[in-house]
C-alpha positions in Angstrom: 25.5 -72.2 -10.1 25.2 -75.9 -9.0 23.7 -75.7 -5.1 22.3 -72.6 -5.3 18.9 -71.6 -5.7 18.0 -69.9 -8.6 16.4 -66.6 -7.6 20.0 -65.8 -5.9 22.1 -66.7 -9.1 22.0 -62.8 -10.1 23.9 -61.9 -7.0 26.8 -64.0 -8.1 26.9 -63.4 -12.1 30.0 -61.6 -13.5 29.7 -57.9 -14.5 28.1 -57.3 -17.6 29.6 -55.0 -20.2 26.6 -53.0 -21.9 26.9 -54.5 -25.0 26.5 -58.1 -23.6 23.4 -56.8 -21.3 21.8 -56.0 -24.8 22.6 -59.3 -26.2 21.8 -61.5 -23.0 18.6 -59.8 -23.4 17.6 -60.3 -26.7 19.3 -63.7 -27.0 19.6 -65.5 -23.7 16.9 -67.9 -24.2 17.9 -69.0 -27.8 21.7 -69.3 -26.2 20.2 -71.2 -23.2 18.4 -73.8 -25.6 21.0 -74.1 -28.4 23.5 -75.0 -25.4 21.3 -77.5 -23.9 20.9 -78.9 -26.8 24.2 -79.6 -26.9 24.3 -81.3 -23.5 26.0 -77.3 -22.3 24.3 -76.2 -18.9 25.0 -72.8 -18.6 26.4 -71.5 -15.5 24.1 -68.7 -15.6 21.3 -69.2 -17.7 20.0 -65.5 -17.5 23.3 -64.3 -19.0 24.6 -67.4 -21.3 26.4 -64.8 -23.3 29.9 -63.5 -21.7 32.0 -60.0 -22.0 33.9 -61.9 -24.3 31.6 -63.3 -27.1 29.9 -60.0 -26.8 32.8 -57.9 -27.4 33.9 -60.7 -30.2 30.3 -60.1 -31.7 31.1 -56.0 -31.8 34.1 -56.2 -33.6 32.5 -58.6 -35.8 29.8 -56.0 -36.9 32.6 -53.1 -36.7 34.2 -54.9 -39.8 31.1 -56.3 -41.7 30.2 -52.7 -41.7 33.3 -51.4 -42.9 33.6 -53.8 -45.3 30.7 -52.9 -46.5 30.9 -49.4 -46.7 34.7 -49.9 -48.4 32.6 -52.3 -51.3 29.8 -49.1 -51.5 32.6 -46.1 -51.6 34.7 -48.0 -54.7 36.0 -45.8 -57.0 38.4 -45.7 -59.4 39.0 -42.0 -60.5 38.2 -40.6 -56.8 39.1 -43.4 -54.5 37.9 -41.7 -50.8 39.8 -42.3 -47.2 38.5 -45.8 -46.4 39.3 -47.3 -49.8 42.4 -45.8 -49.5 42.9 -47.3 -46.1 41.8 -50.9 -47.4 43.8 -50.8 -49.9 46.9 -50.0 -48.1 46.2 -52.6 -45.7 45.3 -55.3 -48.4 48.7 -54.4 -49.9 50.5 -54.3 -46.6 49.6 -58.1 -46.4 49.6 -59.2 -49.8 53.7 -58.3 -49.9 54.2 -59.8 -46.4 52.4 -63.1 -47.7 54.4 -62.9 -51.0 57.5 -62.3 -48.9 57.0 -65.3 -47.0 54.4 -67.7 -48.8 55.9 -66.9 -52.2 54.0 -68.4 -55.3 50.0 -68.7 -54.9 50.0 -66.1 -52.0 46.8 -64.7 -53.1 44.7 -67.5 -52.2 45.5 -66.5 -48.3 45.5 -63.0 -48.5 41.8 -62.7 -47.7 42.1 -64.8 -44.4 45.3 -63.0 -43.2 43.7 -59.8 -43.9 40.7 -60.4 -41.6 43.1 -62.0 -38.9 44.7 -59.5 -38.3 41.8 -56.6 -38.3 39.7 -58.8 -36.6 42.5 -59.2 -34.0 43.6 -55.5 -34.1 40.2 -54.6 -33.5 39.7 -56.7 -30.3 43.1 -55.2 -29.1 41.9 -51.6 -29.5 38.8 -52.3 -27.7 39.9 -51.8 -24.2 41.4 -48.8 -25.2 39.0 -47.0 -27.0 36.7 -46.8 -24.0 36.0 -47.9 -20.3 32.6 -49.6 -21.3 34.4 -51.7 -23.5 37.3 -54.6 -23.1 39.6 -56.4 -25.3 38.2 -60.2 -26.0 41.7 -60.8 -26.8 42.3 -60.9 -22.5 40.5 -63.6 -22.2 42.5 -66.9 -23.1 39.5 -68.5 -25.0 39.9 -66.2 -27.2 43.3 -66.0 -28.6 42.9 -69.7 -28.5 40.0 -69.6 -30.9 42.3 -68.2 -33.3 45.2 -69.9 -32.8 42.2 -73.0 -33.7 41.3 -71.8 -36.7 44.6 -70.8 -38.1 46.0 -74.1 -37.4 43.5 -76.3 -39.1 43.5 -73.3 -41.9 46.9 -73.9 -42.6 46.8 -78.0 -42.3 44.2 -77.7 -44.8 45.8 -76.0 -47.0 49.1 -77.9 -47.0 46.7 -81.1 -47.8 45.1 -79.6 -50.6 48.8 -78.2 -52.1 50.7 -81.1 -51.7 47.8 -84.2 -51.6 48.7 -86.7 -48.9 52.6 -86.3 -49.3 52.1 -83.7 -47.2 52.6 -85.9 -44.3 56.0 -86.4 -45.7 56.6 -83.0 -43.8 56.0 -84.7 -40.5 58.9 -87.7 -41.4 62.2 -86.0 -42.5 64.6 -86.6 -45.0 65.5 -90.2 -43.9 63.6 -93.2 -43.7 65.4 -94.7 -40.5 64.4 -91.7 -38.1 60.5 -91.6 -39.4 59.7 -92.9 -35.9 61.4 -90.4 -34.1 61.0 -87.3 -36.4 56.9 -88.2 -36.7 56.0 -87.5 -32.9 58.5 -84.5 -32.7 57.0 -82.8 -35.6 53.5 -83.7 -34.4 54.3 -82.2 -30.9 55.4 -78.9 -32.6 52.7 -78.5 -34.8 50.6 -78.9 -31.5 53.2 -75.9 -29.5 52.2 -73.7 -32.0 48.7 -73.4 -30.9 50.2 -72.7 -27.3 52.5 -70.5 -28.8 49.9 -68.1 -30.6 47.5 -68.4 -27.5 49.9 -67.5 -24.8 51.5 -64.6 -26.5 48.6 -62.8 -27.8 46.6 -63.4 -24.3 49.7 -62.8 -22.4 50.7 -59.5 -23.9 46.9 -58.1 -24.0 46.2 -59.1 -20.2 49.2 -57.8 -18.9 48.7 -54.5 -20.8 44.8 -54.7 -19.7 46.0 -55.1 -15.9 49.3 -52.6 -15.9 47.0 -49.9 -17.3 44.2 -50.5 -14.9 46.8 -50.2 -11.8 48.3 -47.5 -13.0 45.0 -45.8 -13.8 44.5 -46.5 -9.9 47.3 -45.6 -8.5 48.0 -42.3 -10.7 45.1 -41.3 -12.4 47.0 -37.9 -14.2 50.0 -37.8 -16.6 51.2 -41.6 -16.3 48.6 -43.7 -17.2 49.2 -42.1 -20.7 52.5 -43.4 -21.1 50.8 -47.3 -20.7 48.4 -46.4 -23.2 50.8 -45.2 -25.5 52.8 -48.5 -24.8 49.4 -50.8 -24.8 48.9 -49.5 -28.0 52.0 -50.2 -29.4 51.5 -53.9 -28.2 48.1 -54.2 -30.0 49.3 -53.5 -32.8 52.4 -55.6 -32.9 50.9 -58.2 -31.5 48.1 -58.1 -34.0 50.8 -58.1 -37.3 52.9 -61.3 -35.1 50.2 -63.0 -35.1 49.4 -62.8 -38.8 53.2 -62.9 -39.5 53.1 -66.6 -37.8 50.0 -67.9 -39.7 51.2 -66.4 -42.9 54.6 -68.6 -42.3 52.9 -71.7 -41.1 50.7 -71.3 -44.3 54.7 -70.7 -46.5 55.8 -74.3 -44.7 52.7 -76.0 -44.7 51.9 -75.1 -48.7 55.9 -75.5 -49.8 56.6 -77.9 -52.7 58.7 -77.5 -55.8 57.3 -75.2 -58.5 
C-alpha cells in the first residue's frame, strides 16, 4: 500500500480464502516478479494472488480432473455415471448450438461446453461451502469471460465469412454505412457490458442476500435463498452460454 511501511501491510490485506493462502505461499514471489515485469506493482506483494484467481484456479483443476477422469472411465458397452453425465451435457449443448448456430455448430461445441461448466462451477462455489466463494462475484471475472467470448466469436465470423464480415457492421444500404457502422460497433461493445453486469449482478446479489439472511435468521429461511441462489447459478450459467452460442449464430451467418 503506497505510504505505508511495509512491515504494517499485513494488517491491511483482504481476507484470504484457504485456498489462496496455499497459493500466495507457494507462488507469491513468482506472481510478484512476473507482475513487475510487466511494469504491475502489486498492492500487496506478500499475497499478489486474490480470492478470486484462486477460486478461478480451483474450478480450473475441478474440471481438468473431471475431464480427465471422463477420458479414463470411456466405455462403450458399460458407459459409468460421469460418462453418462458428459455426455448428456455435451448433447445438451450441441442441440442448443444446432438450434441456434445451425450448419457447422460443431466447431463451437467444445468452447460452449467449457463456458458454461467453467461458469456453473464458479457459481456453485459459494454454495458448496463457507471456505469457499463464487469468482463469478467479483466483476473481473464475469468480465474475463465476457472478453474472451467476444473476441471468440469476432474471430470466428472473420474466418467464416473473410473480410466481408465487416459488411455485418454496414447494413443493407450504401447511403446509411456511416450511420449503421458506429451503431453496430457500439453494440457489439454493449454486449461485453451486457454479459458482465448480468452474470456479476445476479451472483453478488445472491452472494449478499444469502449472507444477510444467514445473519439475520440463521434456521429454516436461509434455505429458501439457497434453493433460489441455486436456481440463479444455474440459469445464469446456461444465459450466458445461450448469448455466446447466438453471437457465434450472427457472427458465423452466411448463405450455405
Amino acid at each position: 500500500m503506497i505510504g505505508l511501511p511495509e512491515a504494517i501491510w499485513p494488517n491491511f490485506m483482504p481476507t484470504q480464502l484457504w485456498f489462496t493462502k496455499i497459493l500466495n505461499s507457494l507462488f507469491a514471489a513468482p506472481v510478484d516478479g512476473l507482475l513487475r515485469a510487466l511494469h504491475v506493482t502489486p498492492a500487496y506483494p506478500q499475497a499478489p494472488i486474490t480470492n478470486a484467481v484462486s477460486m478461478e484456479t480451483l474450478v480450473f483443476l475441478l474440471l481438468a480432473i473431471y475431464f480427465v477422469v471422463v477420458r479414463l472411465s470411456l466405455n462403450v458397452e458399460k458407459p459409468g455415471a460421469v460418462q453418462h453425465l458428459a455426455e448428456m451435457t455435451h448433447e445438451f449443448v450441441s442441440d442448443q448450438g444446432e438450434q441456434i448456430i445451425g450448419h457447422g455448430h460443431e466447431r463451437y461445441t467444445g468452447y460452449l461446453t467449457t463456458l458454461l461448466l467453467f461458469i456453473l462451477l464458479s457459481n456453485f462455489m459459494g454454495l458448496a461451502s463457507p471456505w469457499l466463494e463464487s469468482p463469478t462475484a467479483n466483476i473481473t471475472v464475469p468480465l474475463g469471460f465476457a472478453l474472451v467470448t467476444f473476441c471468440y466469436y469476432h474471430f470466428h465470423g472473420v474466418r467464416a465469412n473473410g473480410w466481408g464480415y465487416i459488411k455485418q457492421f454496414l447494413g443493407p444500404v450504401w447511403w446509411l454505412y456511416w450511420l449503421l457502422f458506429p451503431i453496430e460497433v457500439i453494440s457489439n461493445f454493449a454486449r461485453l457490458l451486457s454479459l458482465t453486469v448480468r452474470l456479476y449482478a445476479n451472483m453478488f446479489a445472491g452472494d449478499l442476500l444469502s449472507l444477510v439472511f444467514f445473519s439475520l435468521v440463521p434456521i429454516g429461511v436461509p434455505v429458501i435463498f439457497l434453493g433460489l441462489h441455486l436456481g440463479v447459478a444455474v440459469i445464469q450459467a446456461y444465459i450466458f452460454m445461450l448469448l455466446a452460442a447466438i453471437y457465434l449464430g450472427l457472427a458465423t451467418a452466411h448463405d450455405h
